[in-house]
N, C-alpha and C positions, 0 to 999 in steps of 0.2 A: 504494500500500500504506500503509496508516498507520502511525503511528510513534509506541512510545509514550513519553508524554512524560518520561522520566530510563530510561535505564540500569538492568534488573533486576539487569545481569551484572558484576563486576568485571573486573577484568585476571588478577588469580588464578585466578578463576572460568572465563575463556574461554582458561586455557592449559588446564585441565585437562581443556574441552571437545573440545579439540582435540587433546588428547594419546594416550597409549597406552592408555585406556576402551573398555571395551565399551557399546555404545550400541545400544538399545532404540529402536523409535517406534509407538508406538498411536494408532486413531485411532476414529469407530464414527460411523455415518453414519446413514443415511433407512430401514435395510433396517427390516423387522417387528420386530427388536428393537433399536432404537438404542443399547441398554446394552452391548451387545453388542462388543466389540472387535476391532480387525484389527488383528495385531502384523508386527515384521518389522525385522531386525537391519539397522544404519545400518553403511554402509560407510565415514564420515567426518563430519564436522561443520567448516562452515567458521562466524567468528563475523565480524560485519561489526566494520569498523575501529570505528563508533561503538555498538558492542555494543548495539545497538537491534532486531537483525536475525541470526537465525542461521537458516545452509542445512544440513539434513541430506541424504548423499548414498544413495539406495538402488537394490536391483537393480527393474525394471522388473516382471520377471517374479515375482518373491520378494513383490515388494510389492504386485502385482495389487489386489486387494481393500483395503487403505490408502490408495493412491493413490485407489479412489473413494471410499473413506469422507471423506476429506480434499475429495476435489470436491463431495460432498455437504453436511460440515460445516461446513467452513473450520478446521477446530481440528486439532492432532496434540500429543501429548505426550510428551516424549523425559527419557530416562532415561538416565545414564552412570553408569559404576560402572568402578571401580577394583579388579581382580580381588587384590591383594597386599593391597589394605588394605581391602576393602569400603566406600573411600568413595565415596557415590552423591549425585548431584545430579537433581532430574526438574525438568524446566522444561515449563510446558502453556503450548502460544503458539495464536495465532490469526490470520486472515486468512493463511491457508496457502495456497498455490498451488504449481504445479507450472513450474519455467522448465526452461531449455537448459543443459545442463553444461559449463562453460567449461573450457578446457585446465588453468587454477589449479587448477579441484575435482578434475581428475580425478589432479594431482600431487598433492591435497589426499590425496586416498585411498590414492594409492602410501605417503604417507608414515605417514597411520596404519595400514595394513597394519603397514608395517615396527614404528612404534612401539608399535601392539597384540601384535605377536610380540614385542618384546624383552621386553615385560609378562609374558607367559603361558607364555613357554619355560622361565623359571626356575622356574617352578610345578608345572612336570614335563610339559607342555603338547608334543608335537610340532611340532615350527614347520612342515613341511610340511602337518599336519593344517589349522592355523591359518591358514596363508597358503591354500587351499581354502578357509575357510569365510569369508574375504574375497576371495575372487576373483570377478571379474565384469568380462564383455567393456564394453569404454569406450560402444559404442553402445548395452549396456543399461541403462546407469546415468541415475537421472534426478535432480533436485535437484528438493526440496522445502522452499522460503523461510516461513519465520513470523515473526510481531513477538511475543515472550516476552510473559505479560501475568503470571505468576508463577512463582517457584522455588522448589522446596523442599527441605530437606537432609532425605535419605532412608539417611542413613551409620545404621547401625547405635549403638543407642545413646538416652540420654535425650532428646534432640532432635530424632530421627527422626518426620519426620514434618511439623517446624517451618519456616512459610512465610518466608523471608528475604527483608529488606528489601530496597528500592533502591540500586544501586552508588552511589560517591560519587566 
C-alpha cells in the first residue's frame, strides 16, 4: 500500500476521528455514471499509530454497492461530524482496499457505539434507537484501509470548505 509521504492527520485530529462522530463514506466507481455516488454510515474508524493510514469499519450488506465502487476506484471519502457542535472533518484517501477485521476493530466499534451514544443521547437522541442504527453482526462487518491524500475542514462556518495542511 503506499504511504504518503508526512502525516495529513494530527493527534487532535485522529482523536476526534475516533471519537463519538458520526461518520459518513462515499465512494463512485466504473458504473455508467461515475459521478454518481454510493454512500453508507461507518461503524468506526481506526487511525494507524503513524497516522498515515486510517481503516473505516462498515456493515457488508449496508455497504454492498461502496464496497465495489471502492474495488472499482480505489478512492473512498469519509466525513465525521460532531453532532453537538457541527464540527466536521472529510478526508478523501486513496488506494482503498478491503482486508479482515481484526478482534481490535471490532472492540474498535463497540466503543464508538458507546461513545457515539453518549454524543446523541443528550440531544434528545434515544440510545436504544442509536445503539440499532450501529449495530451489526461481527461476521458482517468489513474494514476498509486508505492512505489520506487530503483533509478538509467542513465545520460550518468561514473556513468551511478549506483544505488543511500536513500534520506536524
Amino acid at each position: 500500500m503506499a504511504i504518503a509521504p508526512a502525516p495529513l492527520i494530527d493527534d487532535t485530529q485522529a482523536a476526534f476521528l475516533q471519537g463519538g462522530v458520526s461518520i459518513s463514506a462515499a465512494s463512485s466507481g466504473a458504473r455508467s455514471d461515475p459521478t454518481f455516488p454510493s454512500l453508507c454510515r461507518v461503524l468506526a474508524c481506526e487511525v494507524a499509530p503513524d497516522r498515515r493510514r486510517l481503516t473505516v469499519l462498515v456493515s457488508r450488506a449496508q455497504a454492498a454497492q461502496l464496497l465495489r465502487d471502492v474495488g472499482d476506484s480505489g478512492r473512498l471519502a469519509v466525513v465525521f461530524s460532531q453532532p453537538s457542535t457541527h464540527r466536521t472533518l472529510q478526508i478523501k484517501g486513496e488506494h482503498a482496499q478491503t482486508e479482515p477485521v481484526s478482534p481490535r476493530q471490532l472492540d474498535a466499534v463497540r466503543r464508538h457505539r458507546d461513545a457515539f451514544v453518549n454524543e446523541v443521547v443528550p440531544l434528545g437522541f434515544p440510545d436504544p434507537l442509536v445503539r440499532l442504527l450501529l449495530t451489526c453482526g461481527d461476521d458482517e462487518i468489513v474494514a476498509i484501509s486508505i492512505v489520506p491524500v487530503a483533509v478538509f475542514d467542513q465545520s460550518p462556518g468561514p473556513r468551511a470548505g478549506s483544505m488543511l495542511q500536513a500534520a506536524s
